[in-house]
C-alpha positions as CSV (number, residue, x, y, z in Angstrom):
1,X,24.4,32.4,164.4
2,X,26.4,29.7,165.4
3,X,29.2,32.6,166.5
4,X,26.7,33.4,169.5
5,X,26.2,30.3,170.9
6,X,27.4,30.5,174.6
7,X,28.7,26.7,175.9
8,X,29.5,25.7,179.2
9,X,31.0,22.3,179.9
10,X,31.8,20.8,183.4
11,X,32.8,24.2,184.7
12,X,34.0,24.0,188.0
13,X,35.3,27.2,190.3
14,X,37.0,27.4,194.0
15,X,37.6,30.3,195.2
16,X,41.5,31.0,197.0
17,X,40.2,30.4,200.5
18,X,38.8,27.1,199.6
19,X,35.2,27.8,198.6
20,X,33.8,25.6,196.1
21,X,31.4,27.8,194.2
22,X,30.6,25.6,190.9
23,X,30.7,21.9,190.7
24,X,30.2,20.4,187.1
25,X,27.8,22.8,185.5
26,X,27.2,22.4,181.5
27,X,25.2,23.9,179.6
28,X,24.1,25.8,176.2
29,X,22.7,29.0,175.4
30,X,21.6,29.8,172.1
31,X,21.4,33.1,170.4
32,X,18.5,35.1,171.4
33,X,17.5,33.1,174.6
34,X,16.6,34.6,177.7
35,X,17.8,32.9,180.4
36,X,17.0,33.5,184.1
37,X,19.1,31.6,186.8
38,X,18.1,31.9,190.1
39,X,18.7,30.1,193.4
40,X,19.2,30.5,197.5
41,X,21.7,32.7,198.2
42,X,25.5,31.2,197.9
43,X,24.8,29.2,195.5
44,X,27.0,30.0,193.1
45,X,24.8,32.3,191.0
46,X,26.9,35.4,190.5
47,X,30.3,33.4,190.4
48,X,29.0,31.9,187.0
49,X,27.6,34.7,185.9
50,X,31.2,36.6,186.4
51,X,33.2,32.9,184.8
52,X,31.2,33.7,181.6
53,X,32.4,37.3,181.5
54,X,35.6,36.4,181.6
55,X,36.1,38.5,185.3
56,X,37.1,34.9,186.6
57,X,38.9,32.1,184.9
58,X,37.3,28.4,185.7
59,X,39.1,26.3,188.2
60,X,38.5,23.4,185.6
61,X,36.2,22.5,182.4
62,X,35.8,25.3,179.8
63,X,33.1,28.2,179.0
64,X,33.3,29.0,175.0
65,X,31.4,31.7,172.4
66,X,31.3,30.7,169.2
67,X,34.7,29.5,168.8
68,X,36.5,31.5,171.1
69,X,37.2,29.5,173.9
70,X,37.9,31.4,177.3
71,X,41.7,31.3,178.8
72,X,43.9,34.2,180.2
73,X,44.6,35.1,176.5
74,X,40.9,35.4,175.2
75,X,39.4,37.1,178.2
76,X,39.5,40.2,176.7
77,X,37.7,38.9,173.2
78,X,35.6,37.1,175.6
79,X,34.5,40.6,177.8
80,X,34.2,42.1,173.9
81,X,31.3,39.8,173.5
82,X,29.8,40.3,176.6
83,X,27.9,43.1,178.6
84,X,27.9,42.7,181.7
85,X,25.7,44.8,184.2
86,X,26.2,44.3,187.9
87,X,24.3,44.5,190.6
88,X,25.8,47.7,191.8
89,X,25.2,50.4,189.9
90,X,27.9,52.5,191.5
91,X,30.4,49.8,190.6
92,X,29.5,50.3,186.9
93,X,29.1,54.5,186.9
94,X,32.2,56.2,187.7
95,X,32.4,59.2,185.6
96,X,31.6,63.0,186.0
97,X,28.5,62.7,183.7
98,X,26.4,60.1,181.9
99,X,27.8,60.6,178.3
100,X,30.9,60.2,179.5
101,X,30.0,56.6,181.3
102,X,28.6,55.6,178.4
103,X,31.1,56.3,176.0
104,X,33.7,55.3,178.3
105,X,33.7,51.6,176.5
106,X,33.5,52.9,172.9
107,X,36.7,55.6,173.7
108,X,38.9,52.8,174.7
109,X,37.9,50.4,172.1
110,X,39.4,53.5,169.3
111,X,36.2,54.4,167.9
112,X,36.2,58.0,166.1
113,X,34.8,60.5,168.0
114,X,31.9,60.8,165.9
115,X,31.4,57.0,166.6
116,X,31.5,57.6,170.1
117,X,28.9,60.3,170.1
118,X,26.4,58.0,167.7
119,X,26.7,54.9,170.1
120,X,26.2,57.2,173.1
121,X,23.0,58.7,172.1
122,X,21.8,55.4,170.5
123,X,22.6,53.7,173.5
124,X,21.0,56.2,175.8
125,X,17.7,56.7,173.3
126,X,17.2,52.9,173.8
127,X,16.8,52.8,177.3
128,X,14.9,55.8,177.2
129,X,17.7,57.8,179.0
130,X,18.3,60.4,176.2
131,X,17.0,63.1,178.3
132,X,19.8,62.3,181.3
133,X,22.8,62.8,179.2
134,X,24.4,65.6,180.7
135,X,23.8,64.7,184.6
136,X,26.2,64.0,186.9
137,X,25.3,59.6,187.9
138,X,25.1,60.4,191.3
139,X,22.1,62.4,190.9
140,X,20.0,60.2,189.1
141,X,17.1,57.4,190.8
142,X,18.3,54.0,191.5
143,X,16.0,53.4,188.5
144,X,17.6,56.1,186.1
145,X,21.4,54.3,187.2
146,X,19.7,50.9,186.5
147,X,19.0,52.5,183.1
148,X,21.9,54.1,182.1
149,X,24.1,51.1,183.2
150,X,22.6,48.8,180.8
151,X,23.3,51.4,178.1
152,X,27.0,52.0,178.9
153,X,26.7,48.0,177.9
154,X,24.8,48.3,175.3
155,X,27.3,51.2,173.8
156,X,29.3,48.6,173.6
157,X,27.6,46.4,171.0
158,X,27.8,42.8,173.3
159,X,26.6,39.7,171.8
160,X,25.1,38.8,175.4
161,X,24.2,40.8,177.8
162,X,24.3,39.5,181.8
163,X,22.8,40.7,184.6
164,X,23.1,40.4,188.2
165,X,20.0,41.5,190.1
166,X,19.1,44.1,188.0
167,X,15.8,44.7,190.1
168,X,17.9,45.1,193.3
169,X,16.5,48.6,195.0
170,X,14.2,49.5,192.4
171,X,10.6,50.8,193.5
172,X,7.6,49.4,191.6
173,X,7.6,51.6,188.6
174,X,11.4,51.4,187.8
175,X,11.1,47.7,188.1
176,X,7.6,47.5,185.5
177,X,9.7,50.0,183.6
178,X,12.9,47.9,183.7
179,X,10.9,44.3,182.7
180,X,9.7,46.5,179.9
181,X,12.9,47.8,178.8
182,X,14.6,43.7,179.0
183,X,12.0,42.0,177.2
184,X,12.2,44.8,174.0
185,X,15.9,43.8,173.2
186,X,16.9,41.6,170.9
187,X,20.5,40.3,172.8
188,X,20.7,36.8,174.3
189,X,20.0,37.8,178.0
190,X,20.8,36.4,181.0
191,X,19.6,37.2,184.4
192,X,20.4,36.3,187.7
193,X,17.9,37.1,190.2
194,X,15.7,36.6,193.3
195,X,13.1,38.3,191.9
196,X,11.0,35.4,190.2
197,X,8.2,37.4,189.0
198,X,10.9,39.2,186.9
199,X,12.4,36.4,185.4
200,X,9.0,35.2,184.7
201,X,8.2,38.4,183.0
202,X,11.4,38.0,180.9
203,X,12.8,35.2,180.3
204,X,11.8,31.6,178.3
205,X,13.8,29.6,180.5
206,X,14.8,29.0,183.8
207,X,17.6,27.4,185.9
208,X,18.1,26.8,189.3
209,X,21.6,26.2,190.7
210,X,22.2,24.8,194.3
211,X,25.5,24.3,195.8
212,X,27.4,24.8,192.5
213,X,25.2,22.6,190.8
214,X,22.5,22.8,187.6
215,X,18.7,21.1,189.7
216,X,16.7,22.5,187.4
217,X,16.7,23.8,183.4
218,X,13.2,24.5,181.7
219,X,10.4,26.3,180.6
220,X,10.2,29.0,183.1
221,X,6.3,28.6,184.0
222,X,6.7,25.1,184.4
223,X,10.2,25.2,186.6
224,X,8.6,28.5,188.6
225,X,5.0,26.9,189.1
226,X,6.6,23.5,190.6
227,X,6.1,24.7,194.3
228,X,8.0,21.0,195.7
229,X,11.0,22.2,193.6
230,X,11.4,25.5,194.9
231,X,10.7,24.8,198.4
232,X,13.8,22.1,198.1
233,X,15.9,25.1,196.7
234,X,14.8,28.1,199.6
235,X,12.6,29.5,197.2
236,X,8.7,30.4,197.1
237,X,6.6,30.9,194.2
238,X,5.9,33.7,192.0
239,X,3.9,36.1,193.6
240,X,1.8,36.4,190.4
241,X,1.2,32.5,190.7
242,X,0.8,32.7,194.4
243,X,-2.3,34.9,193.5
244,X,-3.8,32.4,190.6
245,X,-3.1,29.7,193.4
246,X,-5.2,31.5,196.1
247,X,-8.0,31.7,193.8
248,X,-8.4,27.8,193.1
């Protein structure tokens, strides 16, 4: 599976107003990984995340997939490989009904209509979102968009699939529903978030960035149960942990 494996090397972005976002960060992700990458806010989370989407080019040093290697000419090969689900669902659901956000992707990629129709309803039958196929988006839960966003990616048949704070707004029961849903599929994930129980929950490994830089890569327990680390990096411990903690 060589043709999955997702390499970062000395990636570096600055943004046009002078922002350095990333400084040097390398790394690998193999196929089937989940990954969880979290940090203080401003970090430089979400500008990597979006670098291996292709929705920014690097500044300098070079983000590959199998042996496409991203430039202003692959981008589009590159965004073929990966799913992307953002962190606002209205920036992902556009369309007068949820088929027709979820097929949106498969339409303009020339699949047959037929085609179109399987992926759809295999896509929505996954998340368990079958039932929602003919509402209007802006009528479903927070939970329901969360859903259905991940399946307008799925439709599309990524080799990785990145999110940005997918828990963002969710009540209790869409977020244990959510966890669920992630730690069922099969795709390389990876996962950008605050939410530390979450990535816990879902994901092998963990890395922390701060100030455009890689401080941490590891077995999540073991990165998220090291309390020194996370203070130095603005964040607090799981609150699963904090509970095991309170009890010693």
């Amino acid at each position: 599976m060589s043709h999955h494996i997702l390499e970062i090397k000395d990636l570096y972005f600055t943004y046009p107003d002078g922002t350095n976002a990333l400084s040097g960060v390398s790394l690998k992700i193999f196929h089937g990984e989940s990954v969880g990458i979290t940090g203080a806010n401003g970090m430089g989370k979400t500008t990597l995340l979006l670098n291996i989407g292709g929705h920014l080019l690097p500044t300098k040093g070079e983000i590959s997939i199998g042996d496409i290697t991203l430039s202003k000419k692959t981008r589009q090969d590159i965004r073929k490989k990966v799913g992307f689900v953002f962190q606002r669902t209205d920036d992902q659901l556009f369309m007068p009904s949820v088929y027709e956000d979820v097929a949106f992707g498969p339409i303009n990629i020339g699949l047959s209509p037929d085609k179109v129709e399987e992926r759809v309803k295999l896509s929505l039958e996954m998340v368990g979102c079958l039932h929602l196929i003919n509402r209007p988006p802006h009528r479903l839960s927070e939970g329901q968009k969360r859903a259905v966003a991940i399946a307008t990616v799925i439709a599309m048949n990524p080799d990785i699939l990145i999110m940005d704070e997918p828990a963002s707004n969710l009540d209790p029961r869409s977020r244990r529903q959510l966890i669920n849903l992630l730690k069922g599929f099969e795709h390389t994930k990876i996962i950008a978030s605050h939410d530390l129980d979450l990535i816990l929950d879902v994901c092998e490994r963990c890395i922390i960035i701060k100030d455009g830089k890689i401080v941490a890569d590891g077995y999540t327990p073991n990165i998220l149960s090291d309390k020194r680390l996370l203070e130095e990096n603005s964040l607090e411990l799981p609150l699963s942990i904090q509970g095991a903690y309170s009890h010693i």
